[in-house]
N, C-alpha and C positions, 0 to 999 in steps of 0.2 A: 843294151848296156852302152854307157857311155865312154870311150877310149878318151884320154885327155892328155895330149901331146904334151909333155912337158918335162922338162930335169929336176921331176922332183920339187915342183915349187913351193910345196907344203912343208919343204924341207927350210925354207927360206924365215917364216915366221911360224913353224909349225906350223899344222896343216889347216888352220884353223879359216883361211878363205876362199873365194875365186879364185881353185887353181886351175880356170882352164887357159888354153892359149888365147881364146878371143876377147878380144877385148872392148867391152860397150864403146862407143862413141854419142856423140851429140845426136845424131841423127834419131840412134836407139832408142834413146833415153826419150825425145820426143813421142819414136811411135810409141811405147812405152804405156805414158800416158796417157791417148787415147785409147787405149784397148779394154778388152774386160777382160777379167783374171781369172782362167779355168783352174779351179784347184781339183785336181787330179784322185779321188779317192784309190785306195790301194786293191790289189788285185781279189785281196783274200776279206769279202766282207764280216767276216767272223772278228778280225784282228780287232784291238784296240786304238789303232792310228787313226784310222778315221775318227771318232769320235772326240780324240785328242787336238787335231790338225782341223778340223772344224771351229771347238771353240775357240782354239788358239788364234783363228782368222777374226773370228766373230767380234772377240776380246781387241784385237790387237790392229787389224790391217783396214789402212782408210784411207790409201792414194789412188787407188780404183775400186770401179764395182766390181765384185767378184761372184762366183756360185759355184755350187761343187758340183763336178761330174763322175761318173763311175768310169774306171777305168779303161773301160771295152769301149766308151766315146771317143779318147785321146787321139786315135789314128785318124778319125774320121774328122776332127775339129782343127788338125795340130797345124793347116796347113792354110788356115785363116789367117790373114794379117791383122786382122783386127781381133783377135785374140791372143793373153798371153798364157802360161802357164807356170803353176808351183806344182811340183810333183816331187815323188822320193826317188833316185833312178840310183840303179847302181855304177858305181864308177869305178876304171880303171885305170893307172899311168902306166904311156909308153917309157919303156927304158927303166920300169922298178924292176927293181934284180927281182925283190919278193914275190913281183906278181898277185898284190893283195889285192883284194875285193872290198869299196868302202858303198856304204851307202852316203850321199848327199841330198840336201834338199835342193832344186834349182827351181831357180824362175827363167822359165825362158821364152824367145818370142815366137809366135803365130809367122807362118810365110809360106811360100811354097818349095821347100824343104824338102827333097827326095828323102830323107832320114832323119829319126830324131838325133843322133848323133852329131849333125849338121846344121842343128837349130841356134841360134846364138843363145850364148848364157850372158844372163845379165849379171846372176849373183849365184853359185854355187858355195852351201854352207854345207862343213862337213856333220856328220851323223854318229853315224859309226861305223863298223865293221861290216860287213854284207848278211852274215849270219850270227851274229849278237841279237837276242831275244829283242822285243821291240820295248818292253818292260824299262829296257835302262835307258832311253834316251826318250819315251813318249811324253814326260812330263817337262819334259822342257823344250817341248814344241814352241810355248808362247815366247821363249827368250829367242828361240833360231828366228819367228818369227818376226820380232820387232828388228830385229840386228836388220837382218833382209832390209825394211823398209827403211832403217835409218839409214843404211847404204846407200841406196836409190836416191834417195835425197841427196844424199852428200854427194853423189857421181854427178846426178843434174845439177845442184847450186855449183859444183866445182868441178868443171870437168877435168882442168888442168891437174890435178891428183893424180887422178887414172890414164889421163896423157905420160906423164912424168913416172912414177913408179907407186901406185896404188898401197903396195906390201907395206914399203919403205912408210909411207902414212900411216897405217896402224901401229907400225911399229915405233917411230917416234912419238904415236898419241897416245901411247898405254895410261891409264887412268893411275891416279895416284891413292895407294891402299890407304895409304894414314885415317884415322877411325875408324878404317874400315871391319866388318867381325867376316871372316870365311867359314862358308859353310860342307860339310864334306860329307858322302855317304860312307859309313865302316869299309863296305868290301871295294872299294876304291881308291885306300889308301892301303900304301904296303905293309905289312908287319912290322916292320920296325917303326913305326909313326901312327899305327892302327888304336889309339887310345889318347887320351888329353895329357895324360901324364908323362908318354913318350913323347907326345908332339911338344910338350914343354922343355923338355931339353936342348933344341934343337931352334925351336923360334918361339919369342914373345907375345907376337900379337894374339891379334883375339880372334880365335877360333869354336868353332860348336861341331860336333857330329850331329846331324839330323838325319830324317828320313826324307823321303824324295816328295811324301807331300808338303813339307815344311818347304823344299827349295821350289815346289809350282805356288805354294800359297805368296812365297816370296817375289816370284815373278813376278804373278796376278796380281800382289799390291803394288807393286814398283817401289820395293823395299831401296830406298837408296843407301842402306847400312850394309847392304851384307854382297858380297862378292862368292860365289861360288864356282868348284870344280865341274868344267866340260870336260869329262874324258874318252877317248877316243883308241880304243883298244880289243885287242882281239878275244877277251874274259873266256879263254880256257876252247876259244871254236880254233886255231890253228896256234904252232908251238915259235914260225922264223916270223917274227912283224914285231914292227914299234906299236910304241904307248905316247898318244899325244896327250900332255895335259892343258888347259886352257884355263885358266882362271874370267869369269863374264858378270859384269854386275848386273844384280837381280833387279835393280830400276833401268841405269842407263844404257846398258846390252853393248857397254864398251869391254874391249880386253886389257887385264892385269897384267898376266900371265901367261905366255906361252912357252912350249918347251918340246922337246920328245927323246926318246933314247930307244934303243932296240932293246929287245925284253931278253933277260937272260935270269940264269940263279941270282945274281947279285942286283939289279934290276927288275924287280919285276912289271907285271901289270899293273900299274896304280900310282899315285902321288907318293912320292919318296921324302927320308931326311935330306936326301940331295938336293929336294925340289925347292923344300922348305929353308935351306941354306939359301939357295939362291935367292930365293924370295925377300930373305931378309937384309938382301946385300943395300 
């Protein structure tokens, strides 16, 4: 597991990026791109990820050569320079009162690294929960995936970003909704906004409930119409933790939307009329 020093930085722009302490530099981003890209299959070959995280590479990723390896390789590979790695790892932050368990996707570099915990992350994209069913975040493997490499790009063509303050970039480049339609799964909005006729109250635009293959077919085509919810919560596996939501276009794997609140009665797990308030400001 990965310990990840920090006050919270997910707290900064939601938790929605690299939140570890380290930070790429030029030098990284370099070896980077000589490398090849161990994609890290998951421990339990039974699951659905691999077969999801596969395509979604195959589809999606083309700044190095990559190949998939089975899990039980990782130890024995990780410590190559000239290899990188994308894998699911679980993470923790020092100094969260919660103590929650999230899972992230990270890419990180090959070196002679006494621990993975010590490897540099280049791009750490958050997942979800440690113990949330894999069901709810597998199909949108292909959008974490693109995001990843449009990052890298952005870090190497400009390094001064991620010098200067990385967050503070995303979040002044939030993408602009106007035509945009958002797309939303039922059990991920709250009850009080859980139907088109509630959500009408509350905000105008153009919205649809779909099911989760509507939002991977949206990825896969690089729908530049529709913006959908990344949400990032604990669905009923612990009772003290926030609810991140994330708004991600289903073409350009930019951010809308961010947000988070701690889950309570009034609050719950999911997109709220608060959210959607906001959103409409």
């Amino acid at each position: 597991m990965k310990k990840i020093f920090a006050y919270l930085i997910l707290a900064c722009i939601a938790l929605p990026l690299m939140s570890q302490d380290y930070v790429p530099n030029r030098e990284d981003m370099d070896k980077f791109f000589k490398t090849k890209t161990m994609v890290v299959l998951d421990r339990n070959p039974l699951n659905s990820y691999d077969g999801q995280i596969q395509e979604a590479m195959e589809n999606e990723w083309s700044i190095t050569e990559f190949e998939f390896i089975p899990y039980e390789e990782f130890e024995s590979k990780r410590k190559d320079p000239n290899l990188s790695f994308i894998m699911l790892v679980n993470v923790t932050f020092e100094k969260d009162k919660l103590n929650a368990s999230y899972k992230f996707l990270n890419l990180m570099l090959g070196g002679a690294y006494y621990d993975m915990s010590v490897m540099p992350d280049l791009v750490s994209i958050p997942v979800s929960y440690k113990n949330v069913d894999e069901d709810s975040y597998n199909y949108k493997l292909g959008i974490l995936v693109r995001f990843m490499q449009n990052h890298i790009k952005l870090m190497y063509d400009n390094p001064d970003i991620v010098k200067n303050n990385i967050f503070k970039y995303y979040n002044d480049n939030r993408g602009d909704m106007t035509n945009k339609k958002i797309y939303f799964i039922e059990n991920e909005l709250a009850k009080d906004v859980n139907s088109l006729a509630r959500i009408s109250k509350v905000f105008d635009g153009k919205v649809e409930i779909v099911s989760k293959e509507e939002i991977k077919e949206a990825i896969m085509y690089k729908n530049d119409e529709v913006v959908f919810l990344h949400k990032v919560g604990p669905e009923g596996t612990r009772m003290n933790a926030r609810c991140y939501n994330i708004l991600i276009g289903a073409g350009d794997a930019n951010f809308y939307y961010f947000d988070y609140h701690m889950i309570d009665e009034k609050k719950p797990d999911g997109f709220s009329a608060r959210d959607f308030k906001k959103l409409a400001k």
